[in-house]
N, CA, C and O atoms as a DFTB+ gen file, in Angstrom:
392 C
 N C O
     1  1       0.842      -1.171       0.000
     2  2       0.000       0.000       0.000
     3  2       0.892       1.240       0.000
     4  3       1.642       1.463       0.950
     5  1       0.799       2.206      -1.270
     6  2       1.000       3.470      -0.773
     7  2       1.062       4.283       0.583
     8  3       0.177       4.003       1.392
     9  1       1.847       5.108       0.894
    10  2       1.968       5.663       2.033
    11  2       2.023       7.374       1.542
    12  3       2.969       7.989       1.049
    13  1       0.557       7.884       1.904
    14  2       0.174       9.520       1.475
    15  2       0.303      10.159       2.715
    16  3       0.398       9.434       3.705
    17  1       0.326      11.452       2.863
    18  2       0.698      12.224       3.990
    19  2       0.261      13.392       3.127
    20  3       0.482      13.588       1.932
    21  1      -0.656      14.387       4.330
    22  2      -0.976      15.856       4.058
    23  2       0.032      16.698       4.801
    24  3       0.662      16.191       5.730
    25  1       0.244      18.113       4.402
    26  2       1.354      18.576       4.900
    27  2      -0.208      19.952       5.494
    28  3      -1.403      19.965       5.200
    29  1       0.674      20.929       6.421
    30  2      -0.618      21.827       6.836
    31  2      -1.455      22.439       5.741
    32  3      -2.681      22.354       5.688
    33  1      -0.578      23.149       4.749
    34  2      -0.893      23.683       3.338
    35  2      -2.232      22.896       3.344
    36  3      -3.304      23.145       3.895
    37  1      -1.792      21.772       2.482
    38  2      -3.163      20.888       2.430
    39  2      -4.090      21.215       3.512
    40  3      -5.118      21.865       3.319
    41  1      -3.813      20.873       4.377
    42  2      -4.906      20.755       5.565
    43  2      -5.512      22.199       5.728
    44  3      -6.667      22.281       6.145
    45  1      -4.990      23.050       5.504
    46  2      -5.498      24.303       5.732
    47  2      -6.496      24.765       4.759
    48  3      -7.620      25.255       4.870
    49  1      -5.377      24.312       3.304
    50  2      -6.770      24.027       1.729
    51  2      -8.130      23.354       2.156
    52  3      -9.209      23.920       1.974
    53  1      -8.018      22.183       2.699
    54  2      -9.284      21.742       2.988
    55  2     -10.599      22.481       3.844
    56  3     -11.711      22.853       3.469
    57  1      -9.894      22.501       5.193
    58  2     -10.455      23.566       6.013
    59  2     -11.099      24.993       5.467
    60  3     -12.206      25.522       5.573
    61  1     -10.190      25.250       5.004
    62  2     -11.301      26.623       4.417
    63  2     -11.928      26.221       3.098
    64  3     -12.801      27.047       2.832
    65  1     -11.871      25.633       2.511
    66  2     -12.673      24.778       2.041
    67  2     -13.699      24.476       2.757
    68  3     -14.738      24.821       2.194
    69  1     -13.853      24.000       3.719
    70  2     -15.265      23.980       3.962
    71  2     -16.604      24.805       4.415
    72  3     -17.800      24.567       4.582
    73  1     -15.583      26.066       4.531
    74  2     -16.346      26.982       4.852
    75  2     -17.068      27.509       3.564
    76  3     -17.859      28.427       3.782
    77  1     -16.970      27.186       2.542
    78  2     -17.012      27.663       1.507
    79  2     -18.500      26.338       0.583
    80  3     -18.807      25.342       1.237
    81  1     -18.957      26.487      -0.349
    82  2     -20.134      25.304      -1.062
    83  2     -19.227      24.688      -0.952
    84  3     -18.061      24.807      -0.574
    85  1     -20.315      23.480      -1.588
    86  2     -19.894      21.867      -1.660
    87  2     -19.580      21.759      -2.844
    88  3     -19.052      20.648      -2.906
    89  1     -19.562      22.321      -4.085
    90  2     -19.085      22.414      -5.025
    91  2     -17.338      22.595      -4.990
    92  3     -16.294      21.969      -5.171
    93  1     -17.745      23.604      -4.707
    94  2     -15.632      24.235      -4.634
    95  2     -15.024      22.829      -3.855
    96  3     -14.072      22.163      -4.262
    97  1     -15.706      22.609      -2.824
    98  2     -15.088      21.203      -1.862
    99  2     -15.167      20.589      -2.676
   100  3     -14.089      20.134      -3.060
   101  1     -16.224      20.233      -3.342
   102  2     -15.513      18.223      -4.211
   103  2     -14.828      18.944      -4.871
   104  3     -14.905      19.854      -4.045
   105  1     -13.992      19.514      -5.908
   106  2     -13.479      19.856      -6.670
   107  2     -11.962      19.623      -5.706
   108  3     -11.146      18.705      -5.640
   109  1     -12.095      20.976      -5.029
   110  2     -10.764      20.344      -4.267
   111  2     -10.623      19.084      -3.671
   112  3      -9.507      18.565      -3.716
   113  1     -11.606      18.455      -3.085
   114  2     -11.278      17.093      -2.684
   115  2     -10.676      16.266      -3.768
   116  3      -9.829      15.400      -3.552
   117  1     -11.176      16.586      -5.006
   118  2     -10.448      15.561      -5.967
   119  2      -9.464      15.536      -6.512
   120  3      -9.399      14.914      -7.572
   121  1      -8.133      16.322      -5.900
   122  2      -6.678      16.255      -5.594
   123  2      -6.594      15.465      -5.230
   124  3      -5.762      14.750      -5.789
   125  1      -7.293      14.884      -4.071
   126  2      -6.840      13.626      -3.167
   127  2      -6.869      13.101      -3.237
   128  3      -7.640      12.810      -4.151
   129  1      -6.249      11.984      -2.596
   130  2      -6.245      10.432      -3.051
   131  2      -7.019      10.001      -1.408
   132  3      -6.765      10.633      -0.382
   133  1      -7.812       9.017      -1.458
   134  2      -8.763       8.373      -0.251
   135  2      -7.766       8.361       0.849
   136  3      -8.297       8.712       1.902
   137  1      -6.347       8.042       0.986
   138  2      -5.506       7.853       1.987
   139  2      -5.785       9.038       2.617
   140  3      -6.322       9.327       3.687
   141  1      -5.182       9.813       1.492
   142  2      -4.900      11.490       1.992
   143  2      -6.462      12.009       2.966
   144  3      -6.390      12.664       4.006
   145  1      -7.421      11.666       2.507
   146  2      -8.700      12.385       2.894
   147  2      -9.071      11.703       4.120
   148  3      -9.858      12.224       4.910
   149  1      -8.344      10.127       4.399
   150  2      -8.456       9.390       5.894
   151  2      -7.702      10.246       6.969
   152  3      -8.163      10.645       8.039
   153  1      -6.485      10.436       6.476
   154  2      -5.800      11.332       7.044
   155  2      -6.530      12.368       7.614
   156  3      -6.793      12.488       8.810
   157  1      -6.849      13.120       6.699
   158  2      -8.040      14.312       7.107
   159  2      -8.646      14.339       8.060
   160  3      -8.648      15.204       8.937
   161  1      -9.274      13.312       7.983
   162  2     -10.452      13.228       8.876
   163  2     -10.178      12.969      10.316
   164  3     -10.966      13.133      11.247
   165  1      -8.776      12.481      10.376
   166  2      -7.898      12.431      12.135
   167  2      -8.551      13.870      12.877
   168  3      -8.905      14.047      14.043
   169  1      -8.553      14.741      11.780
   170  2      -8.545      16.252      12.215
   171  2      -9.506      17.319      12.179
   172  3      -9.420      18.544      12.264
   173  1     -10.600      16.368      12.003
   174  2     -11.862      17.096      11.319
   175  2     -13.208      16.503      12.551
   176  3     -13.349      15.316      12.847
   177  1     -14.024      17.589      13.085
   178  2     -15.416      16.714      13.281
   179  2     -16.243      15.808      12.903
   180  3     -16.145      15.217      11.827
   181  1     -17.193      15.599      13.805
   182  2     -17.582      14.341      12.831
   183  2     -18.677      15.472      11.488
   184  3     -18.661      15.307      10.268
   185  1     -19.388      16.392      12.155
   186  2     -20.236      17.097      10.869
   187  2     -19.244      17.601       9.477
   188  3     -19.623      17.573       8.306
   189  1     -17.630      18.144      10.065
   190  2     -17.050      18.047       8.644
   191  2     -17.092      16.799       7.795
   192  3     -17.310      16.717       6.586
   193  1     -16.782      15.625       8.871
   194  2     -16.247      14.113       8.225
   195  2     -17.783      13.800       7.078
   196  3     -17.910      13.464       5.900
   197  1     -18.527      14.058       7.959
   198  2     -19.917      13.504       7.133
   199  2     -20.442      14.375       6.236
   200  3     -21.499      14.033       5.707
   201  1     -19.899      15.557       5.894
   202  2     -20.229      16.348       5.160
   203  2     -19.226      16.157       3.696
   204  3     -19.612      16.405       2.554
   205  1     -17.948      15.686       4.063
   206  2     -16.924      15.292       3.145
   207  2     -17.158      13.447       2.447
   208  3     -16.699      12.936       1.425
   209  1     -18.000      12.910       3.467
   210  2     -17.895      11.548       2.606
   211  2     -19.062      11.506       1.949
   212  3     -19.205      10.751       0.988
   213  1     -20.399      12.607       2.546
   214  2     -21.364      12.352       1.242
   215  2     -20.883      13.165       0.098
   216  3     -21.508      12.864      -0.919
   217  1     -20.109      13.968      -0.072
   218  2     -19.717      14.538      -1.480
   219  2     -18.837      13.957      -2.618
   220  3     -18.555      14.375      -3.742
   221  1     -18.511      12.861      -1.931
   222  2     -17.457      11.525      -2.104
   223  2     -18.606      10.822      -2.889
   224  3     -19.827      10.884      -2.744
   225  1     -17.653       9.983      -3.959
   226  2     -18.711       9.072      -5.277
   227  2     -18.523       7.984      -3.612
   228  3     -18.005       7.984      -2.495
   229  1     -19.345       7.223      -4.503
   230  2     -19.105       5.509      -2.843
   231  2     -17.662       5.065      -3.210
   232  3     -16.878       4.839      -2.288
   233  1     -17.173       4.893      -4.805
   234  2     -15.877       4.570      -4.735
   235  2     -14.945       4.903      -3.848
   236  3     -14.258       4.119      -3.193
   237  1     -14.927       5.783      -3.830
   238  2     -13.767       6.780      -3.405
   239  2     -14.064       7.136      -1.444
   240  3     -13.168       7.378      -0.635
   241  1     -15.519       7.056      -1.155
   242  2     -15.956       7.131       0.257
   243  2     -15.393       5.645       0.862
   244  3     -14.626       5.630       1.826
   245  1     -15.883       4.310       0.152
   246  2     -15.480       3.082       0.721
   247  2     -13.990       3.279       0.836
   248  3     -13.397       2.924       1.855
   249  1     -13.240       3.957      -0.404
   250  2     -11.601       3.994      -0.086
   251  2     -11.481       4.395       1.406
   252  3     -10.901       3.754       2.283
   253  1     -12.129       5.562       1.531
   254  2     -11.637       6.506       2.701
   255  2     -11.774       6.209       3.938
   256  3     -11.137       6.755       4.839
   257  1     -12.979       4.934       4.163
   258  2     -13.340       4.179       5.094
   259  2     -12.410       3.576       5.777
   260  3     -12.093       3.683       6.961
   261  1     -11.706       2.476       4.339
   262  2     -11.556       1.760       4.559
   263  2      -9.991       2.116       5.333
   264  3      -9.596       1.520       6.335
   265  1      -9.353       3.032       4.739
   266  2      -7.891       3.725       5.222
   267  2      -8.358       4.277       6.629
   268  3      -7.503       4.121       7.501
   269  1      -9.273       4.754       6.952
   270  2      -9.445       5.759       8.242
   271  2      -9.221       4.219       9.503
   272  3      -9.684       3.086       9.634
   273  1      -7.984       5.334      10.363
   274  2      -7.879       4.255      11.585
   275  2      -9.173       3.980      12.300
   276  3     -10.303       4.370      12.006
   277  1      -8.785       3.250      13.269
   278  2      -9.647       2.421      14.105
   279  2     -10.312       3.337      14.976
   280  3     -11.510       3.323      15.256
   281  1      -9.173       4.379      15.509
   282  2      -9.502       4.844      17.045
   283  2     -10.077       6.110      16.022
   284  3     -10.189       7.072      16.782
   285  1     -10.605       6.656      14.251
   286  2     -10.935       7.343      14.210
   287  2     -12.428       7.418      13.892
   288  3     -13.148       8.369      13.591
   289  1     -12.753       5.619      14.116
   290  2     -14.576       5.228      14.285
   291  2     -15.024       5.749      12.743
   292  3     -15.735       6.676      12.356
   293  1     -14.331       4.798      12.121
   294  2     -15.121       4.798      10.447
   295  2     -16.473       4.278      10.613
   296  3     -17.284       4.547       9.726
   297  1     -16.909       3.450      11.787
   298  2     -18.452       2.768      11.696
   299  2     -19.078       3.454      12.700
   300  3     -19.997       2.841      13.244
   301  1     -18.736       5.013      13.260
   302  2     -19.126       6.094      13.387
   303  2     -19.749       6.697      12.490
   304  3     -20.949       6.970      12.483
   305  1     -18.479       7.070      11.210
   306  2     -19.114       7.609      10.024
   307  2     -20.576       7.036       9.575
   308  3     -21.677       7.578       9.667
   309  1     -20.093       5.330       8.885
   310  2     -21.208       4.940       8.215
   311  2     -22.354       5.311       8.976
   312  3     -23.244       5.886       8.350
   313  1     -22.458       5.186       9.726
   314  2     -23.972       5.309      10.697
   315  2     -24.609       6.639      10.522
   316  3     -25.834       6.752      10.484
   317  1     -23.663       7.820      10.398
   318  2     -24.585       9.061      10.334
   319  2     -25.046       9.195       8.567
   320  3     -25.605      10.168       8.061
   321  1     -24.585       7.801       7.793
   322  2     -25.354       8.048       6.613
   323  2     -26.297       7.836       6.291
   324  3     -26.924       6.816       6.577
   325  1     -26.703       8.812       5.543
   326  2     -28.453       7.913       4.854
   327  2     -27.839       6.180       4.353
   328  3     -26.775       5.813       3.855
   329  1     -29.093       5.430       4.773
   330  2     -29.070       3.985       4.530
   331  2     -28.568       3.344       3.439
   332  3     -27.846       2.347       3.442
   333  1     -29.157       4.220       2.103
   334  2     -28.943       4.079       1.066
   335  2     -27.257       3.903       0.911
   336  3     -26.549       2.897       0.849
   337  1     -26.987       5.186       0.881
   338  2     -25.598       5.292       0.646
   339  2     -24.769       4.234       1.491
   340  3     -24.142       3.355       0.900
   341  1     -24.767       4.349       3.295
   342  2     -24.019       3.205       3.724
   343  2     -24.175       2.104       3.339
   344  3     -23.216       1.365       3.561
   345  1     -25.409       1.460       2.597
   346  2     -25.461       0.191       1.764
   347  2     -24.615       0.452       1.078
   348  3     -23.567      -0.015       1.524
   349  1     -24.445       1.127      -0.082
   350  2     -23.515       1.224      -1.109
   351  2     -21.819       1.277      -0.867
   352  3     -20.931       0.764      -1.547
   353  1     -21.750       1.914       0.091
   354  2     -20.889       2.016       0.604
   355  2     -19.834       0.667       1.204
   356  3     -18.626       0.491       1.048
   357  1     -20.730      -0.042       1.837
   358  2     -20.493      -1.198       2.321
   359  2     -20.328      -2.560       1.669
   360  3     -19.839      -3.602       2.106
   361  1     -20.888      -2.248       0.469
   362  2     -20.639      -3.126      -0.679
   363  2     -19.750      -3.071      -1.643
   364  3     -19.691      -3.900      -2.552
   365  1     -18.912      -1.983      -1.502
   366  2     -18.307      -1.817      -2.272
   367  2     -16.889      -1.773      -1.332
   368  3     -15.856      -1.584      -1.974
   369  1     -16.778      -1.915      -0.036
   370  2     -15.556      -2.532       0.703
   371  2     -15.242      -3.267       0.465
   372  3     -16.073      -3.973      -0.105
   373  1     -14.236      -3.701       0.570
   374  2     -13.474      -5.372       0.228
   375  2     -13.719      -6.025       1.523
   376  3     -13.716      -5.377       2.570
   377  1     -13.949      -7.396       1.476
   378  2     -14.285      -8.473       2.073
   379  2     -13.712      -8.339       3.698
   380  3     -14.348      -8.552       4.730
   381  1     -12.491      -7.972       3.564
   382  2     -12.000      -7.878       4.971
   383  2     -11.997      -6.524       5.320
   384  3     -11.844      -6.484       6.541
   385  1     -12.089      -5.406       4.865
   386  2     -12.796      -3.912       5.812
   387  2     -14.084      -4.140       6.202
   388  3     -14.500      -3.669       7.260
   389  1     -14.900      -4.929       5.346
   390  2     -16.386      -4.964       5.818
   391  2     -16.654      -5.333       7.247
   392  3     -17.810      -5.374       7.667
């Protein structure tokens, strides 16, 4: 597995980024690679986190899942999603993140 790392720059891009539509955010989110955006989320609330993985295709949300540590409660995330999506979401994990 790749090994991604955000530097503050980034992190600061994101952040004000969110103060900003959800438009401008996915756009910038899609610099990132899913590692990078697990990363993120070490550092983010949970209303940023859930505001960043529904703007996320499911591809790219299951990535981010699946990278986000343990102690940072990815099955936190899924739960504040609509059903729909965490179905999708969850199906599209690989066998052993599920």
């Amino acid at each position: 597995m790749q090994s991604f790392d955000l530097d503050r720059t980034d992190v600061s891009k994101i952040k004000a980024a969110l103060g900003g539509d959800d438009e401008q955010l996915k756009i910038i989110l899609e610099e990132y690679h899913a590692s990078e955006i697990a990363i993120l989320f070490e550092s983010l609330n949970k209303d940023d986190r859930q505001r960043i993985i529904n703007l996320l295709s499911v591809e790219i949300a299951s990535e981010v899942i699946s990278e986000m540590h343990e102690e940072s409660h990815p099955e936190e995330l899924l739960l504040q999603l609509h059903p729909d999506k965490r179905t999708e979401i969850v199906e599209e994990l690989d066998y052993d993140d599920a």
